[in-house]
RORO-535020 format. One record per atom (N, C-alpha, C, O): y negated, x, z; residue in one letter. Coordinates in nm, 2 decimals. Atoms other than C-alpha are relative to their C-alpha. Example, Ala and Ser with C-alpha at 12.3 -4.5 7.8 and 13.67 -1.06 7.14 Angstrom:
BEGIN
<node <0.12, 0.09, 0.00>, 'a'>
<node <0.45, 1.23, 0.78>, 'a'>
<node <-0.12, 0.09, 0.00>, 'a'>
<node <-0.12, 0.19, 0.07>, 'a'>
<node <0.11, -0.09, 0.00>, 's'>
<node <0.11, 1.37, 0.71>, 's'>
<node <-0.11, -0.08, 0.08>, 's'>
<node <-0.22, -0.03, 0.09>, 's'>
//
This chain:
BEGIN
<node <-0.01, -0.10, -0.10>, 'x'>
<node <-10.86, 9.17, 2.43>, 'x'>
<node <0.04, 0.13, -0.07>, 'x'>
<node <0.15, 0.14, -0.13>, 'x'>
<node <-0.07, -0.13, 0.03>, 'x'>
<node <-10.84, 9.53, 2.35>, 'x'>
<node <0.08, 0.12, 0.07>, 'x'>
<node <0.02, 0.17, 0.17>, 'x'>
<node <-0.08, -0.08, -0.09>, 'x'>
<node <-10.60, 9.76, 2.49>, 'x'>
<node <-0.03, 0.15, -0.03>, 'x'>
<node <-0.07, 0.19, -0.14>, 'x'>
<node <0.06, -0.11, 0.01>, 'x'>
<node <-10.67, 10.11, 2.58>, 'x'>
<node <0.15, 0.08, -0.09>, 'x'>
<node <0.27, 0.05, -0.06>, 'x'>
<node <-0.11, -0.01, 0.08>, 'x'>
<node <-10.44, 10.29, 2.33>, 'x'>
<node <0.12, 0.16, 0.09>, 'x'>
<node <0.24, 0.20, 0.07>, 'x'>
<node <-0.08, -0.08, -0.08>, 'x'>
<node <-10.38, 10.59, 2.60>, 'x'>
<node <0.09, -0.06, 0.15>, 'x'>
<node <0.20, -0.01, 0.17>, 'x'>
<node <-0.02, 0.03, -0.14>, 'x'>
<node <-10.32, 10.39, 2.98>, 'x'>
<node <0.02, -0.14, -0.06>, 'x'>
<node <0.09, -0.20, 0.02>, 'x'>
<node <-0.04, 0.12, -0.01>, 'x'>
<node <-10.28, 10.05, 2.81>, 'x'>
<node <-0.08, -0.10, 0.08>, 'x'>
<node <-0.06, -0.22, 0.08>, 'x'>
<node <0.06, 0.13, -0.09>, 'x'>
<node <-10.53, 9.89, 3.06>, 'x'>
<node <-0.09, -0.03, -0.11>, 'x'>
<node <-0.11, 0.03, -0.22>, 'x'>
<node <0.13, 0.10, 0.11>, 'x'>
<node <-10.82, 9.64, 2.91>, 'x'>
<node <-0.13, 0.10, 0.01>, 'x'>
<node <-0.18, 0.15, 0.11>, 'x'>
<node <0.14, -0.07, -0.04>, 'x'>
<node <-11.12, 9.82, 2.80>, 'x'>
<node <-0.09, -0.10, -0.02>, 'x'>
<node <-0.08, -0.16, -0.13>, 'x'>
<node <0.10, 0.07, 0.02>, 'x'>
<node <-11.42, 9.62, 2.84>, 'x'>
<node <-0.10, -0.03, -0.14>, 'x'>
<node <-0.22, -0.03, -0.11>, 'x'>
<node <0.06, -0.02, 0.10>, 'x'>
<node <-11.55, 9.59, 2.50>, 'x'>
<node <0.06, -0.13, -0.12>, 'x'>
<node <0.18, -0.15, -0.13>, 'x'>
<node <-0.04, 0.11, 0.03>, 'x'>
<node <-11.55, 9.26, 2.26>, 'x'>
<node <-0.02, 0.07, -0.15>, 'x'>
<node <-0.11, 0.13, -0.19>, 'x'>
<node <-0.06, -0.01, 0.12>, 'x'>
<node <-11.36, 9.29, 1.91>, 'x'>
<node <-0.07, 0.04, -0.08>, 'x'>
<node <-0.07, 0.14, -0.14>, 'x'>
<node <0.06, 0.08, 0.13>, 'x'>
<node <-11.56, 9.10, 1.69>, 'x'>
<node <-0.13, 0.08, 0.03>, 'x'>
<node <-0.21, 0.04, -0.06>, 'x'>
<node <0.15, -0.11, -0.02>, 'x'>
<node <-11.89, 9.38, 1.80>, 'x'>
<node <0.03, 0.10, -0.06>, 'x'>
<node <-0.07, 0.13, -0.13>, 'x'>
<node <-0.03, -0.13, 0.00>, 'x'>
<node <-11.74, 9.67, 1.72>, 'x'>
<node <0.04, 0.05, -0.15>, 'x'>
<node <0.12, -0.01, -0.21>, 'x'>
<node <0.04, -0.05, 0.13>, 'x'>
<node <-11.80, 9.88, 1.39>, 'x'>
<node <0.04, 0.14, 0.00>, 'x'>
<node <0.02, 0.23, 0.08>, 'x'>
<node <-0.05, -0.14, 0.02>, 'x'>
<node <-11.65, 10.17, 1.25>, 'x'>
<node <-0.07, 0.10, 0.01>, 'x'>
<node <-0.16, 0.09, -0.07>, 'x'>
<node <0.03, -0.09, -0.05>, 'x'>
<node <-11.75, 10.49, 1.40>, 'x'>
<node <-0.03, 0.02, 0.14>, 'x'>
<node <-0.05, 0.13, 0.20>, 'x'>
<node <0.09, 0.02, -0.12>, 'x'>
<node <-11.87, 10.35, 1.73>, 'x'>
<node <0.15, 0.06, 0.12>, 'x'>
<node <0.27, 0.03, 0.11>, 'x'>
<node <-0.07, -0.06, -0.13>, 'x'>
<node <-11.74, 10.55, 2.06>, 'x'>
<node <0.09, -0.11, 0.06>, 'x'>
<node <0.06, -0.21, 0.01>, 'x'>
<node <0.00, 0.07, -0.09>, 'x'>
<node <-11.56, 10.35, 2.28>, 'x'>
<node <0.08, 0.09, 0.14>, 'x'>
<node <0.17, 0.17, 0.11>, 'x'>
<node <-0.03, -0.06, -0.08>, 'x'>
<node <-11.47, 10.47, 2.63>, 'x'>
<node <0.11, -0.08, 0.10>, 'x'>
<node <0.04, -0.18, 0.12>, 'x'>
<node <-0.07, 0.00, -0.12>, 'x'>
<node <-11.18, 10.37, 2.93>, 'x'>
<node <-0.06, 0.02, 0.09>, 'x'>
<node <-0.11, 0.13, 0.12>, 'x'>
<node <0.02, -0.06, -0.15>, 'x'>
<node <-11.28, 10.34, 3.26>, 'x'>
<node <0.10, 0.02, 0.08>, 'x'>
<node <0.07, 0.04, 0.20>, 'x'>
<node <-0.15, -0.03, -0.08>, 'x'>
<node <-10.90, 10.38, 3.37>, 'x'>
<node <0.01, 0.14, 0.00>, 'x'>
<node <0.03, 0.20, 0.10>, 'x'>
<node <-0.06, -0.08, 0.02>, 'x'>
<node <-10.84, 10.66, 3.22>, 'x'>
<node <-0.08, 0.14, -0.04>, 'x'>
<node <-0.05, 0.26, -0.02>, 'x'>
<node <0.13, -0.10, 0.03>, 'x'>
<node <-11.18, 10.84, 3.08>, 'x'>
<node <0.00, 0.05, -0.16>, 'x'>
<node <-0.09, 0.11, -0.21>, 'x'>
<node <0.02, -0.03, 0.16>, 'x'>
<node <-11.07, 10.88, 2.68>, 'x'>
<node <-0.05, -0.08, -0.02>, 'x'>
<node <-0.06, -0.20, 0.00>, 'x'>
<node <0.09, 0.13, 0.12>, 'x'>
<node <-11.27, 10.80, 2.45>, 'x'>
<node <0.06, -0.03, -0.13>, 'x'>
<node <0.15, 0.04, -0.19>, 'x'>
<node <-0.09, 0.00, 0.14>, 'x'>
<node <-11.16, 10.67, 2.13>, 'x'>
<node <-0.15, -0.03, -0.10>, 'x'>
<node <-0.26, -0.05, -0.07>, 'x'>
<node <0.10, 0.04, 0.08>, 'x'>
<node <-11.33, 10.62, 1.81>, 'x'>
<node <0.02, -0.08, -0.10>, 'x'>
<node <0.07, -0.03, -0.21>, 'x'>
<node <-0.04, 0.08, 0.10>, 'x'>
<node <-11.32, 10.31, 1.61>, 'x'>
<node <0.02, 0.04, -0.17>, 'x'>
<node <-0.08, 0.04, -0.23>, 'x'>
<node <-0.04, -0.01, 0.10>, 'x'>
<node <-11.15, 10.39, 1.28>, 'x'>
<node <-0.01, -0.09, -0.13>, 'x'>
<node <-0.05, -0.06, -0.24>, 'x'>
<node <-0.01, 0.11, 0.08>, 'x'>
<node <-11.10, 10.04, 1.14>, 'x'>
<node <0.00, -0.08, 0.08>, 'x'>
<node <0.02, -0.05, 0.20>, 'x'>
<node <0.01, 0.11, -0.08>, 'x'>
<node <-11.16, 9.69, 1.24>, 'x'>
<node <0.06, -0.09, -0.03>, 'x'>
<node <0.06, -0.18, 0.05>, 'x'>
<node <-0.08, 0.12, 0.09>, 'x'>
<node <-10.97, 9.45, 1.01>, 'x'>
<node <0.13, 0.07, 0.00>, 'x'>
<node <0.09, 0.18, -0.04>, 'x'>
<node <0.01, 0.02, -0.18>, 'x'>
<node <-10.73, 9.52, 1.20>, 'x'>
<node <-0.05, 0.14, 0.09>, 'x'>
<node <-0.05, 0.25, 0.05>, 'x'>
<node <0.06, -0.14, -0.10>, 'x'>
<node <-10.87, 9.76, 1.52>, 'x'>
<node <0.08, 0.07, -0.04>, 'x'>
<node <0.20, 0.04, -0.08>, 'x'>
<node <-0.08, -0.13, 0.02>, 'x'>
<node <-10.78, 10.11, 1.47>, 'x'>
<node <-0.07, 0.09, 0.14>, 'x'>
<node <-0.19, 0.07, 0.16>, 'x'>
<node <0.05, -0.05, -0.07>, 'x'>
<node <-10.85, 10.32, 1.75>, 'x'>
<node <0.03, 0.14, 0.02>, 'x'>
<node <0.15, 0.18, 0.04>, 'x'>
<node <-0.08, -0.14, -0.01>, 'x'>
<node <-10.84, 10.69, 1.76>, 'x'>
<node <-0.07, 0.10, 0.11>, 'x'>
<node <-0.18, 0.12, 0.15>, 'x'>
<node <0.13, -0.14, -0.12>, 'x'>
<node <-10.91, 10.98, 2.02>, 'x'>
<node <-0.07, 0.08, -0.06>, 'x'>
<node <-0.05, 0.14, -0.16>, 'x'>
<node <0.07, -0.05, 0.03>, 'x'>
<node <-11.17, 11.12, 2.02>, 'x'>
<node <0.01, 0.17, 0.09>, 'x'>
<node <0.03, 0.17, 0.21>, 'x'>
<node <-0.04, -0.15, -0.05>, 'x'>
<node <-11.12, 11.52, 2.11>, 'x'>
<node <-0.09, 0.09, 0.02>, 'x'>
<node <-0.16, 0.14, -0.07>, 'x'>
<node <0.10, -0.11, -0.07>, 'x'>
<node <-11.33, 11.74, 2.31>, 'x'>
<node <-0.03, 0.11, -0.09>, 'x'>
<node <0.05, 0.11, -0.18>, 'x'>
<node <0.01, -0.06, 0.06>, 'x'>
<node <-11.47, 12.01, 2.15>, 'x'>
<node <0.08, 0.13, 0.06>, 'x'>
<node <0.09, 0.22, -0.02>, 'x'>
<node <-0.04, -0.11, -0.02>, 'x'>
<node <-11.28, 12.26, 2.40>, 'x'>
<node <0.15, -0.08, -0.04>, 'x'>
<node <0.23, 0.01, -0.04>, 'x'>
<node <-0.10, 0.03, 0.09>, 'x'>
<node <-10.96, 12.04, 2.24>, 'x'>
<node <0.00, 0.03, -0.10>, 'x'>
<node <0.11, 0.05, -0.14>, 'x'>
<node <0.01, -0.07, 0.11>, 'x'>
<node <-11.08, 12.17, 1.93>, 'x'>
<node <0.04, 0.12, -0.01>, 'x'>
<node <0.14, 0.16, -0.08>, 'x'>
<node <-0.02, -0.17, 0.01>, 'x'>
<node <-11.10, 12.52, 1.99>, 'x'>
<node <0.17, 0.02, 0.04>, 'x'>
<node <0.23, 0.12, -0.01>, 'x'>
<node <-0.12, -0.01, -0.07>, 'x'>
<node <-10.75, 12.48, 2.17>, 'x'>
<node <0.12, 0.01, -0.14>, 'x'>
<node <0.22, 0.07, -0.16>, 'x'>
<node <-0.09, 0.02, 0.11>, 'x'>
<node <-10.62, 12.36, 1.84>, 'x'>
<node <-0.01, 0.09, -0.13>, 'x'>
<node <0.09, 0.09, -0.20>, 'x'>
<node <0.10, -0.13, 0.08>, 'x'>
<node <-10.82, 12.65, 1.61>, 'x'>
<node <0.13, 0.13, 0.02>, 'x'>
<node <0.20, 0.18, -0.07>, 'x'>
<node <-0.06, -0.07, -0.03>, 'x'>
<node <-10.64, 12.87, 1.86>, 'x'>
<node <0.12, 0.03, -0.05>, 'x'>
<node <0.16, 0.13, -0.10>, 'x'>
<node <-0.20, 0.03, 0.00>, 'x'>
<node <-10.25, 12.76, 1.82>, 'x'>
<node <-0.02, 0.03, -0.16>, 'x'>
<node <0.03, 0.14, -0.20>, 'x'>
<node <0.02, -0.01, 0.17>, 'x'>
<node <-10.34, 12.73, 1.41>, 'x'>
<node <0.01, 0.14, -0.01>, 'x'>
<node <0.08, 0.18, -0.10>, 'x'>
<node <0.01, -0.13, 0.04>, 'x'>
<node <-10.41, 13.09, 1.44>, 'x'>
<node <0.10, 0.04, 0.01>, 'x'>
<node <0.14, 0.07, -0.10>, 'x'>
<node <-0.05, -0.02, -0.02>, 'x'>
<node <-10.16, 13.19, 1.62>, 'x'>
<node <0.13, 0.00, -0.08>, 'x'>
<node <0.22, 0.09, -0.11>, 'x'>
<node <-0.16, 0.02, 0.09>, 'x'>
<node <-9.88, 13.01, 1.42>, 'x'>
<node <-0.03, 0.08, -0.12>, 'x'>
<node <0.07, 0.11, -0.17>, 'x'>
<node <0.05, -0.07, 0.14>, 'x'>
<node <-10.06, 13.20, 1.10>, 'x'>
<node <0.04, 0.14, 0.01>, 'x'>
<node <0.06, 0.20, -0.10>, 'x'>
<node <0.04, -0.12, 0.00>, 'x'>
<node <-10.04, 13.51, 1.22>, 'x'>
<node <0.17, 0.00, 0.06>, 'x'>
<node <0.20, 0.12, 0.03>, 'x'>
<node <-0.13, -0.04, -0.05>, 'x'>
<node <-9.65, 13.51, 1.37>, 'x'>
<node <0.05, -0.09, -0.13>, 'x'>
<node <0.15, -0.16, -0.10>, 'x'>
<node <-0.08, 0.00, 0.07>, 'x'>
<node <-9.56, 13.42, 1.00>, 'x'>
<node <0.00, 0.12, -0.09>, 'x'>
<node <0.09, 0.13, -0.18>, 'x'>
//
């Protein structure tokens, strides 16, 4: 069983399938993650591209108020 690593509920998706790089999605919760590692599962979020820019933004920001 894999657990969703944001909401904790079961995401539908079997272990022993799953290969590093492959998406996987929540239907609790709607993140997606993206397999890292499999010996053992690694699961990481996967970040919008307007979470990107959000993070681009703050980076600047802290750059520029040193």
């Amino acid at each position: 069983m894999v657990l969703c690593p944001e909401c904790e509920s079961d995401l539908d998706v079997e272990e022993e399938e799953l290969d590093e790089g492959e998406v996987v999605s929540c239907a609790e919760c709607g993140m997606d993650f993206e397999v890292v590692g499999v010996e053992p599962l690694e699961l990481a979020k996967v970040q919008s591209e307007e979470e990107d820019e959000e993070d681009e933004d703050r980076e600047e920001k802290e750059d520029e108020d040193y």
